[in-house]
N, C-alpha and C positions, 0 to 999 in steps of 0.2 A: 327311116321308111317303115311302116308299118307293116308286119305279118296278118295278113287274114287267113284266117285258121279254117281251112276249109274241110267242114265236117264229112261234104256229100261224098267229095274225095275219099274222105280216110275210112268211111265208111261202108263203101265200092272197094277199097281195098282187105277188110274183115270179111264180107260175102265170099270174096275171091280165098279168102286162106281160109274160110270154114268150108267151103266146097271143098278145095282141095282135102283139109281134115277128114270131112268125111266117109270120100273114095279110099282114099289111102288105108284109113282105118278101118273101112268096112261097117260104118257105123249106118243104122234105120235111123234116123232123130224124128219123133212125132210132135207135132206142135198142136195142140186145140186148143181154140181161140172162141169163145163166149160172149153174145153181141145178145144184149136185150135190150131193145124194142128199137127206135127206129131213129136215134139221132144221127143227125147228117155227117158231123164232125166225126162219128165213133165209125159210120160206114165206111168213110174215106179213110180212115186211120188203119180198118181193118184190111180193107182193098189192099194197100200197102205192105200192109204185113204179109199175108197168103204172097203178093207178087215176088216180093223180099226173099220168104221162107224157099221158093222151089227156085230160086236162083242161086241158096246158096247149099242145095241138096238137102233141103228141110220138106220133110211130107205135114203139112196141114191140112185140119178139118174143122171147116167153120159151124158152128152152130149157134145160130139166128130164131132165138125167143121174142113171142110177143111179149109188148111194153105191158101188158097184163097180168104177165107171170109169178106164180106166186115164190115167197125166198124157199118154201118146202120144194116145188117142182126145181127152183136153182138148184137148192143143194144136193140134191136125187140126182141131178144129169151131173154134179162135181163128184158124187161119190163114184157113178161110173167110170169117168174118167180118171180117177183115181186108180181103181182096181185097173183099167187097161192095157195092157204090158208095152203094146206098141204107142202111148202118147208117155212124151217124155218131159212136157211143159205145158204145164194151164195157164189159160190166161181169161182170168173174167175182167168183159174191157169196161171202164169206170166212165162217166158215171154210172149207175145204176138208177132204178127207177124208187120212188122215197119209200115203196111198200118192203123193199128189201132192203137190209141194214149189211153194207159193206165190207165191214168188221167182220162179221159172222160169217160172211162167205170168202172171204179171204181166211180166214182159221179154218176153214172146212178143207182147203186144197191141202194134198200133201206136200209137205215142206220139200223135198225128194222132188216135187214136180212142180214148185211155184218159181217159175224164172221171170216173173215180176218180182222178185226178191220183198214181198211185202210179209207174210208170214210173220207171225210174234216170233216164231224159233229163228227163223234167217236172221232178222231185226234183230235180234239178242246174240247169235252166235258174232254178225258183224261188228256190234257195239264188243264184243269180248276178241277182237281179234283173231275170230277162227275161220273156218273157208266156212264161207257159205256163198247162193245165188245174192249178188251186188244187186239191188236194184237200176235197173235200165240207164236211166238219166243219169244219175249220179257216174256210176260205170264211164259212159259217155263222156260226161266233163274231165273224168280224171287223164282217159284217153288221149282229148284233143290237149289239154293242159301242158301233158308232157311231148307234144307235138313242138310244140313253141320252149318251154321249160323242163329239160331230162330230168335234172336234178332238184328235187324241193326241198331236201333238206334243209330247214332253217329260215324257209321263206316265212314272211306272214304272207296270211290269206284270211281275207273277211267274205261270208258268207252270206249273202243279204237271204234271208227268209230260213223258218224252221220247220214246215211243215216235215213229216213222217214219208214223203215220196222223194223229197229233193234235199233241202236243207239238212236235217239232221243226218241222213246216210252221206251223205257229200262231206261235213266237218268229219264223221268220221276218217273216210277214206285221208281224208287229208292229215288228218291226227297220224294214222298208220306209215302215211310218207314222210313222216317227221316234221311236219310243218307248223304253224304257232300258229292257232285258228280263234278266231273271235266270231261267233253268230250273231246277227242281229235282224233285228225285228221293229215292230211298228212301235215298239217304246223305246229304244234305244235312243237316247240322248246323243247330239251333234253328230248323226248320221253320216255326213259328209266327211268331219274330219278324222270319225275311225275306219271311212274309204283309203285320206289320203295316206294314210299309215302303214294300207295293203301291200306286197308284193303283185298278190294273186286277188282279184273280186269274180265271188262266180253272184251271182244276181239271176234269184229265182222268188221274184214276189210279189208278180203278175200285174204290172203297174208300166204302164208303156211308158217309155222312155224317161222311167223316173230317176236313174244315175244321171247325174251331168258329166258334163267332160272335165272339169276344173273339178271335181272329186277323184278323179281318176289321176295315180301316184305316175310321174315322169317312169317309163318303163317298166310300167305292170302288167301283168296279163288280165286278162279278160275274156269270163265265158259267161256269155248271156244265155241264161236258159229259159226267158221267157220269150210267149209267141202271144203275142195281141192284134189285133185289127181293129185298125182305126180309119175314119175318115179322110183322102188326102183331097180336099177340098182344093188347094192351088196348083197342084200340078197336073192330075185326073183326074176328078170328081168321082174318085170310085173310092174302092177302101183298098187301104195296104197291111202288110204286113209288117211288126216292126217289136222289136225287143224291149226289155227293161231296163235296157242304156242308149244314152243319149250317141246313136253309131258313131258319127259325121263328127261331133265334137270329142267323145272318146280318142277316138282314131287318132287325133294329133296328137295326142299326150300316152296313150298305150306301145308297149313293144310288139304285142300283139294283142287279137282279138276276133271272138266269131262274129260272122254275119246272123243276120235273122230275114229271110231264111236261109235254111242252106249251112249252120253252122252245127248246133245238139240237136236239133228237131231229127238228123236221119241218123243217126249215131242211137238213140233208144231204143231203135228197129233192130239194128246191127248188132247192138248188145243181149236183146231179147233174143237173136238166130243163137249168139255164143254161149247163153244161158242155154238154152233146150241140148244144143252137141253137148255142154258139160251133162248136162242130164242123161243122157243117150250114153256118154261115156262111162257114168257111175253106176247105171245100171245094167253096164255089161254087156 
């Protein structure tokens, strides 16, 4: 029988122990949260966040730039928030509009208050094994992974995708648990059968239901971290929601595995509340 690895859960459970953290400790935690200009996806995303952050005794402050905004007026309202004593976590929400270059405004936030773990110094201190803010998602997959698998020592784990948000910080994390990690990408030859070779497949490479189930190893785990919406022409004629593996035929051959939705998508938020309390915590 299959585990479904229910993130919304475990993730209702992190809310609840950083609230508690931060009565007990006596901690402010400030989150500000950076929306420029007007995508639908990025409004909902942030709605969530703010609802999230004062549930789990997190004080945020949204700041909502028009899509016109230049990366000078960006980086002016990040040096502010820099210097702020009371914000303990930036967070500039992606995408961004083309006239601002990403990079640049991600280098601009203090490393000290980037709990998107995106930063070149976090990125470098993670790759070198030292503490630093984990980026969100990643964080999240390692989380639920050990929900299903305590021990990964010695597992294999293949990584489908490399981007610099998911991929690459996730092989690390898993390098760190002692695991034999292979990353692959859009050139990797017989995709499938360095699947079936997995312990663990985390698939983040925004391709709806592109893992089949017959790639998926008798008793692997499985964290889908992607979220696409597609057409479901025969059942509804609306659109659904639905991951980067194939769920339904996964399912019979996995020990466990997340849903989409409902499995990493609410675990980023949750990790993002336990980044800003570490921040809150380290400065005191």
């Amino acid at each position: 029988m299959v585990m479904i690895i229910d993130g919304a859960a475990v993730a209702k459970r992190i809310r609840a122990e950083l609230a508690q953290q931060v009565l007990g400790e006596k901690l402010s935690p400030g989150l500000a949260v950076v929306l420029v200009g007007e995508d639908p996806a990025s409004q909902v995303y942030v709605r969530n966040k703010s609802r999230a952050a004062s549930e789990a005794g997190i004080e945020s402050w949204q700041h909502t730039l028009p899509a016109e905004t230049t990366q000078a007026e960006l980086l002016a309202l990040v040096d502010n928030l820099n210097k702020d004593a009371k914000v303990h976590g930036i967070l500039v929400q992606l995408p961004l509009p083309r006239q601002i270059d990403a990079q640049t405004v991600i280098a601009a936030i203090s490393p000290d208050k980037d709990v998107d773990g995106f930063h070149p110094v976090n990125a470098g201190r993670l790759s070198l094994g030292l503490p630093s803010f984990v980026p969100c998602t990643p964080q999240g997959c390692m989380i639920l992974l050990r929900e299903a698998l305590p021990d990964l020592a010695g597992k294999r784990a293949i990584v489908l995708g490399r981007s610099n948000i998911v991929g690459k910080p996730v092989a690390q994390l898993l390098l760190q648990a002692d695991c034999t990690v292979t990353i692959a990408h859009s050139r990797t030859r017989d995709l499938a059968g360095e699947c079936r070779r997995a312990d663990i497949v985390i698939a983040a490479i925004g391709k709806p239901e592109f893992v089949k189930g017959d790639w998926i190893k008798e008793g692997a785990v499985v964290i889908d971290v992607g979220i696409n919406r597609i057409d479901d022409v025969v059942n509804t004629g609306k659109t659904k929601l639905v991951g980067d593996v194939d769920f339904a035929e996964a399912s019979k051959r996995a020990a466990a595995i997340t849903p989409v939705p409902g499995g990493v998508g609410p675990m980023t938020i949750a990790c993002l509340l336990r980044n800003t309390v570490l921040g809150a915590r380290q400065a005191g």
